[in-house]
C-alpha positions as CSV (number, residue, x, y, z in Angstrom):
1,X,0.0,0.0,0.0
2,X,2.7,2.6,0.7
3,X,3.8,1.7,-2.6
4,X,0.9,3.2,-4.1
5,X,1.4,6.6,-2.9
6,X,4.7,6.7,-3.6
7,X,4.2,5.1,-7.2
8,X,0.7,8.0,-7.6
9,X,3.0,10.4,-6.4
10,X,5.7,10.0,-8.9
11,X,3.5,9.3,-11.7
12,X,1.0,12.7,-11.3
13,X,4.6,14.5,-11.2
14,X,5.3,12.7,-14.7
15,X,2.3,13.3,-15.9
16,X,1.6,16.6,-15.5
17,X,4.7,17.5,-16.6
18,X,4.5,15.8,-19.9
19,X,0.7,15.8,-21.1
20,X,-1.1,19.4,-22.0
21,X,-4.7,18.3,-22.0
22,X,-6.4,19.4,-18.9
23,X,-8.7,16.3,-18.8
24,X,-5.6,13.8,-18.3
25,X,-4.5,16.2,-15.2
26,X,-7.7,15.9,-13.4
27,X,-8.5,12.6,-13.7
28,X,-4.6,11.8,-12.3
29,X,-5.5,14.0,-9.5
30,X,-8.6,12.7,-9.3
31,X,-6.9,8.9,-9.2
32,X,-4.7,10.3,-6.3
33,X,-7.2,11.9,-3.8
34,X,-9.1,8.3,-4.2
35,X,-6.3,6.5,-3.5
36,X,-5.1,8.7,-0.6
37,X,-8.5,8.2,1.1
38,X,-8.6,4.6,0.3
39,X,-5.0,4.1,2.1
40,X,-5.8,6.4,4.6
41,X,-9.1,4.0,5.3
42,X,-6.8,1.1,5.4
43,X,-4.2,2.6,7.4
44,X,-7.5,3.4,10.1
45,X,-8.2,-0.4,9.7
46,X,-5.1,-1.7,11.6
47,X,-4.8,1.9,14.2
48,X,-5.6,0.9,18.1
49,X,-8.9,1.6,19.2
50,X,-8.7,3.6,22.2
51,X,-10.4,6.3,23.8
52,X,-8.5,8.7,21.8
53,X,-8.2,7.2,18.6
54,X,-12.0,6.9,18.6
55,X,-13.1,10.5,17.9
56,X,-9.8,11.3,15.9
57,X,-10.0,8.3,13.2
58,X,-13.3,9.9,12.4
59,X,-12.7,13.1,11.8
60,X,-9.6,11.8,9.7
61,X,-11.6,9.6,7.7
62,X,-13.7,12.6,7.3
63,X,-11.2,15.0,6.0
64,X,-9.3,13.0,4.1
65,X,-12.6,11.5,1.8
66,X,-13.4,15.1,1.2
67,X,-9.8,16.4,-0.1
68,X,-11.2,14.1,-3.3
69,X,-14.6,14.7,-3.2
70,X,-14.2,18.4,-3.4
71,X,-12.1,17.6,-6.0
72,X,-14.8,15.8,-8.4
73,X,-17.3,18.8,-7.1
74,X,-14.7,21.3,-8.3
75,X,-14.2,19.8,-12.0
76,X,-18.0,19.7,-12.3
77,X,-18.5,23.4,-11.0
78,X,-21.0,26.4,-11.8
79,X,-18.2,28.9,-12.6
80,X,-15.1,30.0,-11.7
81,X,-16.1,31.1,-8.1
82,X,-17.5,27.6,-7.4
83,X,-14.6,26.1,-8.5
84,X,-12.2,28.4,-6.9
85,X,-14.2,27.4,-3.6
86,X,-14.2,24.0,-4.1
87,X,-10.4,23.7,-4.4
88,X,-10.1,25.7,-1.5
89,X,-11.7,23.4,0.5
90,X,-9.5,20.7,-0.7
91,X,-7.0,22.8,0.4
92,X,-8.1,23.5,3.5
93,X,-9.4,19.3,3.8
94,X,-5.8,18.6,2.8
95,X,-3.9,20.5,6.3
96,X,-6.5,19.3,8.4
97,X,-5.9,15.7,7.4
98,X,-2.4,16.8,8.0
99,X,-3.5,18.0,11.9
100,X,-5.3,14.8,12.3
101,X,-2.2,12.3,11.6
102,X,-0.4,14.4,14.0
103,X,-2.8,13.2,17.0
104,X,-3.0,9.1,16.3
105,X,-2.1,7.6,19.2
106,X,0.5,4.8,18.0
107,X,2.1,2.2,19.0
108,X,4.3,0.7,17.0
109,X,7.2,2.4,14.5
110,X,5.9,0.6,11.3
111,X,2.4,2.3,11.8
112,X,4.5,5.7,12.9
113,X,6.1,5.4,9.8
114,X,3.0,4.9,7.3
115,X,1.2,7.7,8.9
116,X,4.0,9.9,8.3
117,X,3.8,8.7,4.9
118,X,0.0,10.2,4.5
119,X,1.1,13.2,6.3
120,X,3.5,13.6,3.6
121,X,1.1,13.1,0.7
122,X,-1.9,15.3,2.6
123,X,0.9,18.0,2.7
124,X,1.8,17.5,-1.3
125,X,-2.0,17.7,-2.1
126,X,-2.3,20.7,0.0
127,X,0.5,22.5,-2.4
128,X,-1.2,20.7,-5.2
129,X,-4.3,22.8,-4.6
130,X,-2.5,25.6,-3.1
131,X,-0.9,26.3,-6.7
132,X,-3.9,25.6,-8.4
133,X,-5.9,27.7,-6.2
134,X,-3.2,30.5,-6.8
135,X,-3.4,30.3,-10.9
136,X,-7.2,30.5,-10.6
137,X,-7.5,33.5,-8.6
């Protein structure tokens, strides 16, 4: 699985570096948001339930569905304003996926470590839509 976002990572670099056509780069970046809420799901899956965890998995779950789901809203938009507000959001879905990674309560390094690997990817998606965000305003 952490494979995947490394491998989606590196190929939405390639790819929007070599194709033009608009419709290629948001379907790539669609791909990745659904597969960064998909391994953020299954990363949920094998997390300790605890009292703290409870509440926090939730809310991360949460955020990180809707990074990609603002997405798909934002490609199908009214205008530009709707657009430019829906990106925002996946900005803004993006840092707080970010803020909920940083409170998992974990215990083991291998599950540290893949958590700081979606920490890593919510933070690339949040300059993803940060630049994006920026050209469109």
């Amino acid at each position: 699985m952490q494979n995947l976002i490394n491998q989606v990572s590196t190929n939405n670099h390639n790819i929007n570096l070599e194709h033009r056509n608009s419709n290629i780069k948001e379907f790539e970046l669609a791909k990745r948001t659904l597969i960064f809420s998909k391994e953020v799901i299954n990363f949920v899956k094998n997390v300790p339930e605890n009292i703290i965890n409870n509440e926090i998995l939730k809310q991360l779950i949460r955020s990180s569905s809707s990074i990609g789901a603002n997405y798909i809203e934002a490609n199908d938009s009214l205008g530009k304003k709707d657009f430019f507000m829906h990106i925002k959001i996946c900005r803004k879905e993006a840092k707080e996926t970010v803020y909920w990674l940083q409170l998992v309560d974990l215990n083991d390094s291998k599950s540290q470590n893949k958590c700081d690997l979606l920490a890593e990817e919510a933070l690339q998606l949040k300059k993803i839509f940060s630049s994006i965000a920026n050209k469109s305003s």
